[in-house]
Structure formats: structure tokens, C-alpha cells
C-alpha positions as CSV (number, residue, x, y, z in Angstrom):
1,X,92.4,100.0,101.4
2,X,94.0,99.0,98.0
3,X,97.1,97.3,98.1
4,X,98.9,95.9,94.9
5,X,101.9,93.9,94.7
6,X,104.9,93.8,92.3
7,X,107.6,91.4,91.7
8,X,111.1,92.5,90.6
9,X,113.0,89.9,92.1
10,X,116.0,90.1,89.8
11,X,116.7,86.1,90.1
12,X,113.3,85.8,88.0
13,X,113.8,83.4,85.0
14,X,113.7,85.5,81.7
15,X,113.7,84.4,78.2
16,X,116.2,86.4,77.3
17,X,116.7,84.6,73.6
18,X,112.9,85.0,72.8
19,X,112.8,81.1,72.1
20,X,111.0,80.0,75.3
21,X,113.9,78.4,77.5
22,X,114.3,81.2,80.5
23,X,118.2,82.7,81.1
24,X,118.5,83.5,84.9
25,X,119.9,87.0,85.7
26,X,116.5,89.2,85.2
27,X,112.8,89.9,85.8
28,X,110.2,90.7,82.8
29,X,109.1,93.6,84.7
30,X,112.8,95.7,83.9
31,X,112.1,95.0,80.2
32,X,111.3,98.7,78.8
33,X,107.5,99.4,76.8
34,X,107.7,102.8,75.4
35,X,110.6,104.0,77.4
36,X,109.2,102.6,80.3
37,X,109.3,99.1,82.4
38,X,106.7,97.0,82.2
39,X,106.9,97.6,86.3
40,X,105.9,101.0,85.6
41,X,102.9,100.4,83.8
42,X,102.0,97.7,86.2
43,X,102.4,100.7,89.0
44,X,100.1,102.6,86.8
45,X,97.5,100.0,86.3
46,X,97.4,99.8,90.1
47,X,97.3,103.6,90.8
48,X,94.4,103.9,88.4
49,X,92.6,100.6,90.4
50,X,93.0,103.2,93.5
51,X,95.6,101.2,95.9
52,X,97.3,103.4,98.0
53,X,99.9,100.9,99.3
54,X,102.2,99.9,96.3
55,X,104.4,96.7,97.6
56,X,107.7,95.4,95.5
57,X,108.9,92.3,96.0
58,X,112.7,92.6,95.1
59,X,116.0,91.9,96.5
60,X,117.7,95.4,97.1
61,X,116.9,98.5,95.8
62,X,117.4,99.7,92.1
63,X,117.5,103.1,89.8
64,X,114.0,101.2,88.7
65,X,112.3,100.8,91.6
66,X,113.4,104.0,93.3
67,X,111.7,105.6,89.6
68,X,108.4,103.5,90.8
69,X,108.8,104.4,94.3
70,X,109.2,108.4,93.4
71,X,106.1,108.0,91.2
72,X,103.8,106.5,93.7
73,X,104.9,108.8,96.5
74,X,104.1,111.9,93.7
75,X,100.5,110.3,93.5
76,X,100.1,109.9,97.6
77,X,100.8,105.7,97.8
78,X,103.0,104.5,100.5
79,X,106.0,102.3,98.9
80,X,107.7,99.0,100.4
81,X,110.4,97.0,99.1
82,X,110.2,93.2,100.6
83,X,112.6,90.5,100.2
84,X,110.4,87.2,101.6
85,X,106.6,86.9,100.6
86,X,105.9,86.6,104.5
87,X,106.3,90.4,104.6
88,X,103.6,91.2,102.8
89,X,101.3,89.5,105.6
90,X,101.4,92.8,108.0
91,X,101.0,94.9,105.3
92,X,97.8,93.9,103.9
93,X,94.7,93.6,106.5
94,X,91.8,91.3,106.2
95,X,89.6,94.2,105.3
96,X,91.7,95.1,102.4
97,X,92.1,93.9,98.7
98,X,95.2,93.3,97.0
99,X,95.8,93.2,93.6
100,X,99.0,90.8,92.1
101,X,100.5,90.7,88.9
102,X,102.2,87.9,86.9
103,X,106.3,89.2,86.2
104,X,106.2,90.2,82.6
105,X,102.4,91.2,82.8
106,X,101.8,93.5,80.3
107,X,97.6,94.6,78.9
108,X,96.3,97.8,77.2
109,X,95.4,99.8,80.2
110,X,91.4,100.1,79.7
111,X,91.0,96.8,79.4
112,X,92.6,95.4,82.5
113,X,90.9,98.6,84.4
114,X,88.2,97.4,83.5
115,X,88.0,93.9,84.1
116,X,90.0,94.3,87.3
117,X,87.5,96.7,88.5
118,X,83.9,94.5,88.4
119,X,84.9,92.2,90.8
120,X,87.5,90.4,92.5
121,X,88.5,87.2,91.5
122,X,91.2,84.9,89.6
123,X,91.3,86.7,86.1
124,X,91.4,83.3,83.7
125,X,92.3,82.4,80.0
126,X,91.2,79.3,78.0
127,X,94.3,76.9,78.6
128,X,95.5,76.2,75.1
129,X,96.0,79.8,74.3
130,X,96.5,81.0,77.6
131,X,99.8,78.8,77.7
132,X,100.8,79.1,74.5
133,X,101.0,82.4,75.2
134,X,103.0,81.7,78.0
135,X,100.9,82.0,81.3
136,X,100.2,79.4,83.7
137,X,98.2,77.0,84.1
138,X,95.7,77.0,86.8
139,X,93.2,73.8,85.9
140,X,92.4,71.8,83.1
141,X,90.5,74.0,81.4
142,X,92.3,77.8,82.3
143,X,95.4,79.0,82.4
144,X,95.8,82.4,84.6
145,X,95.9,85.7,83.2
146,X,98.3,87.2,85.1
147,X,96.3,89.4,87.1
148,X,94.3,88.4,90.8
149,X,92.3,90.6,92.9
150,X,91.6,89.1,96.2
151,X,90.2,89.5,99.7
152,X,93.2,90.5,102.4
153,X,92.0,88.1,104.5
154,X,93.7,85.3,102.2
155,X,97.0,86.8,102.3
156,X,97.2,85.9,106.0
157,X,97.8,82.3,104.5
158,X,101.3,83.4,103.0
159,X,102.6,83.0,106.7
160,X,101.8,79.0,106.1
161,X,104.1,78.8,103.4
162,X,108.2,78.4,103.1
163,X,109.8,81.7,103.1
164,X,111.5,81.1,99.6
165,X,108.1,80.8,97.6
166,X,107.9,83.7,95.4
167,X,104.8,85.9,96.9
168,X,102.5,86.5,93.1
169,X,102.8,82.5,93.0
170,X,101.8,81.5,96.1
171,X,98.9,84.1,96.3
172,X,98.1,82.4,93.1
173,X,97.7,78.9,95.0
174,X,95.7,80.9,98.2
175,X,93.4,82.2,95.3
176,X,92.6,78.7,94.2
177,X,92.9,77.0,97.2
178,X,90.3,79.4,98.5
179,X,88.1,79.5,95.4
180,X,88.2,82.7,94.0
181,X,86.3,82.6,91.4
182,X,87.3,82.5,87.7
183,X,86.6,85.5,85.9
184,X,87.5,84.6,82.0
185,X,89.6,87.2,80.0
186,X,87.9,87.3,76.3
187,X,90.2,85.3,74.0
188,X,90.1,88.1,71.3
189,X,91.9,90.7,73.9
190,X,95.0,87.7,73.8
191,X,94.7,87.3,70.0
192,X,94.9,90.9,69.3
193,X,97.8,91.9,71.5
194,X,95.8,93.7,73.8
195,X,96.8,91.0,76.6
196,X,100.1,89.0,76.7
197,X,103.4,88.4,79.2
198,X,105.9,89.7,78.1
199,X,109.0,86.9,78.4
200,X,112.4,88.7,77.3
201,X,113.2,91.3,75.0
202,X,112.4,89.5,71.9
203,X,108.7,89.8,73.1
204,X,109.1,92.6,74.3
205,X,110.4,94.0,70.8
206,X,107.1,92.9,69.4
207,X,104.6,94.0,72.1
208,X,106.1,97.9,72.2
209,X,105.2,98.0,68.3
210,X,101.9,96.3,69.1
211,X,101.6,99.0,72.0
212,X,102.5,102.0,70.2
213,X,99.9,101.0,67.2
214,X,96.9,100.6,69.4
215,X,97.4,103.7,71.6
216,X,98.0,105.2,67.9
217,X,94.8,104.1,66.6
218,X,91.8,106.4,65.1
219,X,87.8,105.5,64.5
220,X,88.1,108.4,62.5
221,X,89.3,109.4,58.6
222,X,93.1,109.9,59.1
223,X,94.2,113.6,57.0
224,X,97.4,113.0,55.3
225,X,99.3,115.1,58.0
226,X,97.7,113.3,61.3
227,X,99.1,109.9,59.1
228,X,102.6,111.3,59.1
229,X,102.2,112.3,62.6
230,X,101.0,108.8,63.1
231,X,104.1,107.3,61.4
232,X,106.6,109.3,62.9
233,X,105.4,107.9,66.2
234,X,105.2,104.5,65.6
235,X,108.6,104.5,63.7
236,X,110.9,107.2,65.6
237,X,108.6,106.8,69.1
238,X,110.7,104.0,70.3
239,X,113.9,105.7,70.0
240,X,112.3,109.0,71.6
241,X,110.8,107.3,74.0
242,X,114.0,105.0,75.4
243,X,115.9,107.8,75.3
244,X,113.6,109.8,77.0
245,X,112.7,113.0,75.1
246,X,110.2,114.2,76.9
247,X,106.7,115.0,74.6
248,X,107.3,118.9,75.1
249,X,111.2,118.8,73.4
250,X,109.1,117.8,70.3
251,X,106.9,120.7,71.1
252,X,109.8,123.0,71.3
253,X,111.1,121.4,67.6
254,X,107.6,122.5,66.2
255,X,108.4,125.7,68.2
256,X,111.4,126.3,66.1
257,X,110.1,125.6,62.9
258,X,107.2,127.9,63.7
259,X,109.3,130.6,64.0
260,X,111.9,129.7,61.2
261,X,108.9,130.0,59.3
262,X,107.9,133.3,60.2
263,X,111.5,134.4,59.3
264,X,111.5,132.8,56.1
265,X,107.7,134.9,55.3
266,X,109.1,137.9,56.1
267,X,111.8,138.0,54.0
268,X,110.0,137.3,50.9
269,X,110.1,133.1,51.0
270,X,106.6,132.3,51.0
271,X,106.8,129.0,49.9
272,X,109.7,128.0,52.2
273,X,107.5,129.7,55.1
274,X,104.0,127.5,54.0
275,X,106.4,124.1,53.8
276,X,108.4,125.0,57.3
277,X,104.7,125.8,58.6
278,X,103.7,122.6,57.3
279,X,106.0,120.4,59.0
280,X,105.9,122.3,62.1
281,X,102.1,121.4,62.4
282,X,103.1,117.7,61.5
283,X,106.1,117.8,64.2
284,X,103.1,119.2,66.7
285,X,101.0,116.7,66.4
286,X,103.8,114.1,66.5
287,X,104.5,115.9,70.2
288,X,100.8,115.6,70.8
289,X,100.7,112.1,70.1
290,X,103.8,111.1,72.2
291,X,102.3,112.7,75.2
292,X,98.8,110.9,75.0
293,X,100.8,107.5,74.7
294,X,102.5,108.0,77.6
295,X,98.9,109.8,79.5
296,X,97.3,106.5,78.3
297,X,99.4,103.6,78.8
298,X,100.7,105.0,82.3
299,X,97.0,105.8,83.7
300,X,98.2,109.4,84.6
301,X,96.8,112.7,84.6
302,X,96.0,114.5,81.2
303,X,98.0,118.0,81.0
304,X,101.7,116.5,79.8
305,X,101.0,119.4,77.1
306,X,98.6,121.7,78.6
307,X,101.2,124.3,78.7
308,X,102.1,124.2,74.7
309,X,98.2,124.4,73.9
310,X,98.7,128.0,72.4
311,X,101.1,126.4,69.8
312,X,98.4,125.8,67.3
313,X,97.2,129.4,67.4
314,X,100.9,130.7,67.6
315,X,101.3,128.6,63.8
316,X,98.1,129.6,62.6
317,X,99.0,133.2,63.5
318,X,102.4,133.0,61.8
319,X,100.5,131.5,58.7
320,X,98.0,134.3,58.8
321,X,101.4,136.7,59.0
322,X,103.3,135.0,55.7
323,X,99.5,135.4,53.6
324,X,99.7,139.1,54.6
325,X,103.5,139.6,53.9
326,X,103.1,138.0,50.6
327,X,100.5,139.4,49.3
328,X,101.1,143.1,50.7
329,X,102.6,144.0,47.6
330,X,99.2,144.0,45.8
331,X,96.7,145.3,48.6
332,X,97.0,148.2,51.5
333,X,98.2,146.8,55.1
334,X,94.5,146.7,56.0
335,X,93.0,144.6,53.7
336,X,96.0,142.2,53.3
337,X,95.4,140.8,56.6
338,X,91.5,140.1,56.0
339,X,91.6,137.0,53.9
340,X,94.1,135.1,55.8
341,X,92.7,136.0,58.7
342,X,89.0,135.1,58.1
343,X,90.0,131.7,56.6
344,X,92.0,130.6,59.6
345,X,88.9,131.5,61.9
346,X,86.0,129.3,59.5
347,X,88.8,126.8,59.8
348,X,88.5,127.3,64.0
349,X,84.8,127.3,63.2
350,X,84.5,123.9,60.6
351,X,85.1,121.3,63.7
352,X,82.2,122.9,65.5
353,X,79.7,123.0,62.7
354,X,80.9,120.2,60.8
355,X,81.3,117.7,63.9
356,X,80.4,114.6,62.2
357,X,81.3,115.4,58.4
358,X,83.7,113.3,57.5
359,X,86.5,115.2,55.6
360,X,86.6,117.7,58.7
361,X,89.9,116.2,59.6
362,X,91.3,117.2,56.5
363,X,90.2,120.5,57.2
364,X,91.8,121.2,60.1
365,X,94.8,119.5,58.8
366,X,97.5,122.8,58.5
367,X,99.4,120.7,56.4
368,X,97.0,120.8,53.7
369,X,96.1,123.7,54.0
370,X,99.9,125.5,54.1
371,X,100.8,122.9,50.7
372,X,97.4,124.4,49.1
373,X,98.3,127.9,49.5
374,X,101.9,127.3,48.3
375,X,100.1,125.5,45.6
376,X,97.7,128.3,45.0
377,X,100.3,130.5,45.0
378,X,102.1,129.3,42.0
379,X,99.3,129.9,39.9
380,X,97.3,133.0,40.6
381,X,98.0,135.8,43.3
382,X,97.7,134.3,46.5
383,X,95.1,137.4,47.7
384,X,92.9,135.9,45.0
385,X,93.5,132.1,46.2
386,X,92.5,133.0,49.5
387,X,89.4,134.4,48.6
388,X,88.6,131.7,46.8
389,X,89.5,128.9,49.3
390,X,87.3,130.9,52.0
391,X,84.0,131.5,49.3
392,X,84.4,127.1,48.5
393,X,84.3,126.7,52.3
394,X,81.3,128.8,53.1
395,X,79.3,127.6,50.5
396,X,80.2,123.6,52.0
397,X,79.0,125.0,55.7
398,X,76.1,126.5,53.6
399,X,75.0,123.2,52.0
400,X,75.7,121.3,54.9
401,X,73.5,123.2,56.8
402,X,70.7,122.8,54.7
403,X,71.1,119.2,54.4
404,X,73.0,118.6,51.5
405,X,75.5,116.6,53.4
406,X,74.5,114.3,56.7
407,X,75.4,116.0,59.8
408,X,73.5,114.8,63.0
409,X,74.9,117.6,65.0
410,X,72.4,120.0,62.7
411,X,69.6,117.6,61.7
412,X,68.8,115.6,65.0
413,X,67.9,119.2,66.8
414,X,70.4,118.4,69.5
């Protein structure tokens, strides 16, 4: 068995002031991360490791921990709240393994999975920048890097100690004193933001913005819409997430102006529709993104969205539906419906065949494409426009099919 330990004792000294001289009164792991405590994502890390027995060390019961305590129970852990670092002795057995985190611990998820996972140990920093960045120090040469995974048997040893040692400390000094050994954090995870303690709220201003840019980050060409999205999130995402709007109330916004837009198109208001379409997709992907920050940094299951997945057929539908109703004046019902339709369904098809082309972001970004038909629109009649814009795409699948452009999904025979 697993077992992990938390400390919430709310005596904890906190740097409050962000200056480095603690103020008594808190613990790091209340401090909120994305509308969630650093506790939270400390339950999360240790779900994702596999314990099943998630122990609190804390001195009576809180709206926090009983949040942590519903969400373990949710994903089949048992719960205990201790006040004295002697009861976690009974609770952990010499065949188990405990993992311990520094208060205030606080690492980009995959990483400390990761590391966490290859063996157990003492996880260790370099000293100069492992204190500087406030841990503590375990030698001459390492500082600790808030994070231990250790034999059960060790934790026996807690029963030695006087009851008013704080548990995470002394099974630091077991650790050592039973040389674990010293598995070294990469320096660059520290220096990049990846891996820090988070001291009071001044750091923990700084670490959510760090947070919410990493889980935000792309290897790929960012379309101008997905770069909105992105800035909405890392801008507005705080406030959303403190207050916690839930990923699918940003859906339901998108919902809306899905909907407004389809009233707008059939009354005539093309381009209002194509704009409101617009920014619907933009508000989508801004729900999307909120919900993948919260899957990612919290370990949990994917599916926060799975029930708003036909949102991005509903808006391509409703842009499909203002193309027809506009230019319905010019053609017969039939044939009005054609062009719009067969240009949303290469656009479907251009991730598939286009995997690795780099534009095909931009592509598939309905922002683009609902400003270039109310572009279009202004110039020529949009029937024409759309026939147009679906003749440029084939012949681009066309010549990347035959080479013209570098696509290892169609030259390497896989």
C-alpha cells in the first residue's frame, strides 16, 4: 500500500509579506493555485503516485480538508486527520511506502510523477539554489526538495521522537538518518518554475501565473484564435478559477453566442452572425482550456468536457446555416446549402490529411475562417467566396499530396 502524508497544521509559519520573515497564523498548503490549495494538488500528485491512504496532519477539521477528504473518498482512498506525528505510526506498515511533502510544496505535475515514481528516496537540490529558493537544507552540498518517498518501516521511528515534532520534518531526519538515498532534482526544473515552495501569497501570486503559462503552453504554431483563447486564460483564468466557474459555464457562454448567432443569420445579419460565431469558437476554446488546466495540474480523469464535445459541430452547423440563409437570395434551397457545407467537412478532413503541415492550426481555426467569410462577403457574393475558399483548399491537399509541401504522414508510408 501507498500512503502519503499532508501537513495543514494551521500554526505553520507563513510568509505572509512575501519578504522571507514567516507571520504565524497559516500553512502554505491553504494558499489557492488556480482556484485550488496547494493541498489539493498535493492530494492529486499523491492519487496519481497510487496511495490509497491519504493522511493530514492538522489540528481540527476545515471547509479545506473536508474538500480533500471528499475528493479522496470520490477516488476510493481512505482519509485521516492526525493531530501528533506519532499517529501516523499505526497507519503506515513496514511493508508500505509513504510519500511526504514539504508545506508549501508546489511542482508541475509530470515532473514530480515522474521523478517520484523511479525510485524511492530523499528527492534533493543543489544547496545554494535549493535554499535560496527556500527549501531546507539537508547536508553541505543539498538542500531537500520537498518531496520523500520512503520505506514504511522507517516511519516506526516517529514513535522515538517528542510528540510536538512536526511529522514531514521528522520523517525528513528518519530519511537521513537511515540513508535514503539522494535522488537530485535537475536544477533547470527550479530555474524555470517548474519546482518551487510556495512561502505566502506573494509567491504564490507569482507561481499561479507561472502555473497557468506552462499548463498553457503549445510545441505547435499558435492560430490567432487559439492565442486569444490562450490569453483569456492566463489573464481572466485566475479570477474564474478563484471563483470557481466551473469549465462547462464557459461552455454554456459559447453556448449562447452560438445560438445568438444563429438568430442574428436568420434575420438577415450575416456579418454580426460570422463575428458572434467567431467569438463563440474563441469563448470554446477558452472553456476547453480551463478544463485541461484543472485535468492536468490535479492528476484527474480527462472527461471535465466530454459532455459539450458536440459544441464544435453545433457552431460549425450554425455557420453552415448563416452561409445558406445569406446567400439563398441568389441560389435555390438546394444548392445554397452545398458550399458551406462541403467547406466545413474539407475543414473536418485538413487535420487528418494535413497532420504535420504547419498552418493546419490556422485552418481549423473558426475564427479565421467566420472573419474571412464576413470578409469575403463584403466584396463579391458570398456563394462565390465559398466556392472559391473550397477550390484554394483542395488544390493545397492536392499539392500536398504530391509532395509539394513536407508531410510525413503521406511520404513516410506510414
Amino acid at each position: 500500500m501507498r500512503v502519503a502524508l499532508i501537513s495543514l497544521m494551521e500554526n505553520m509559519p507563513v510568509d505572509l509579506t512575501g519578504e522571507g520573515a514567516g507571520q504565524p497564523g497559516g500553512n502554505p498548503g491553504f494558499l489557492p493555485i488556480a482556484g485550488h490549495s496547494i493541498a489539493r494538488h498535493q492530494l492529486g500528485l499523491a492519487l496519481a503516485l497510487g496511495a490509497t491512504r491519504i493522511v493530514v496532519h492538522a489540528e481540527m477539521l476545515s471547509a479545506e480538508i473536508v474538500e480533500i477528504q471528499h475528493v479522496a473518498e470520490q477516488r476510493g482512498a481512505r482519509f485521516h486527520v492526525i493531530t501528533a506525528a506519532r499517529a501516523l505510526v499505526p497507519l503506515v506498515s513496514a511493508e508500505d511506502e509513504l510519500f511526504a511533502f514539504a508545506e508549501g510544496f508546489l511542482a508541475m505535475p509530470e515532473d514530480a510523477r515522474r521523478i517520484l515514481d523511479e525510485a524511492p528516496g530523499v528527492l534533493a537540490l543543489p544547496v545554494e539554489a535549493g535554499v535560496a529558493a527556500g527549501f531546507e537544507r539537508i547536508d553541505i552540498n543539498h538542500a531537500w526538495a520537498g518531496a520523500l518517498r520512503m520505506p514504511g518501516r522507517v516511519v516506526a521511528g516517529l514513535g522515538d521522537l517528542p510528540p510536538e515534532w512536526n511529522p514531514v520534518a521528522a520523517l525528513l531526519r528518519l530519511a537521513t538518518q537511515a540513508r535514503l538515498p539522494l535522488r537530485n532534482v535537475p536544477q533547470a526544473l527550479l530555474d524555470t518554475g517548474r519546482w518551487r515552495l510556495v512561502r505566502g501569497e506573494a509567491d504564490a501570486h507569482a507561481a499561479e501565473n507561472d502555473w497557468l503559462a506552462q499548463h498553457t503552453a503549445a510545441s505547435h504554431v499558435r492560430s490567432p484564435g487559439e492565442w486569444l483563447a490562450v490569453q483569456a486564460v492566463r489573464r481572466a483564468g485566475p479570477a474564474l478559477l478563484h471563483a470557481r466557474t466551473r469549465p462547462w459555464v464557459v461552455a454554456m457562454a459559447a453556448l449562447l453566442l452560438v445560438f445568438l448567432a444563429l438568430g442574428a443569420g436568420w434575420w438577415g445579419r450575416a456579418g454580426l452572425s460570422f463575428a458572434l460565431l467567431g467569438l463563440g469558437w474563441v469563448v470554446l476554446q477558452t472553456a476547453r482550456l480551463l478544463a485541461k488546466v484543472e485535468e492536468d495540474s490535479l492528476l484527474e480523469p480527462a472527461g471535465h468536457l466530454r459532455g459539450v464535445a458536440m459544441f464544435g459541430p453545433l457552431l460549425d452547423a450554425a455557420l453552415v446555416a448563416t452561409c445558406a440563409w445569406r446567400v439563398a437570395g441568389s441560389a435555390t434551397a438546394q444548392t445554397a446549402w452545398f458550399p458551406p457545407l462541403v467547406l466545413v467537412l474539407i475543414l473536418w478532413l485538413f487535420p487528418a490529411i494535413l497532420r504535420d503541415f504547419r498552418w493546419t492550426t490556422w485552418l481549423c481555426d473558426r475564427l479565421l475562417v467566420a472573419l474571412a467569410l464576413l470578409v469575403v462577403g463584403l466584396f463579391m457574393p458570398l456563394e462565390t467566396g465559398l466556392r472559391l475558399i473550397v477550390l484554394a483548399l483542395l488544390a493545397t491537399a492536392l499539392a500536398q499530396a504530391h509532395g509539394l509541401f513536407p508531410n510525413r504522414l503521406l511520404t513516410n508510408g506510414t
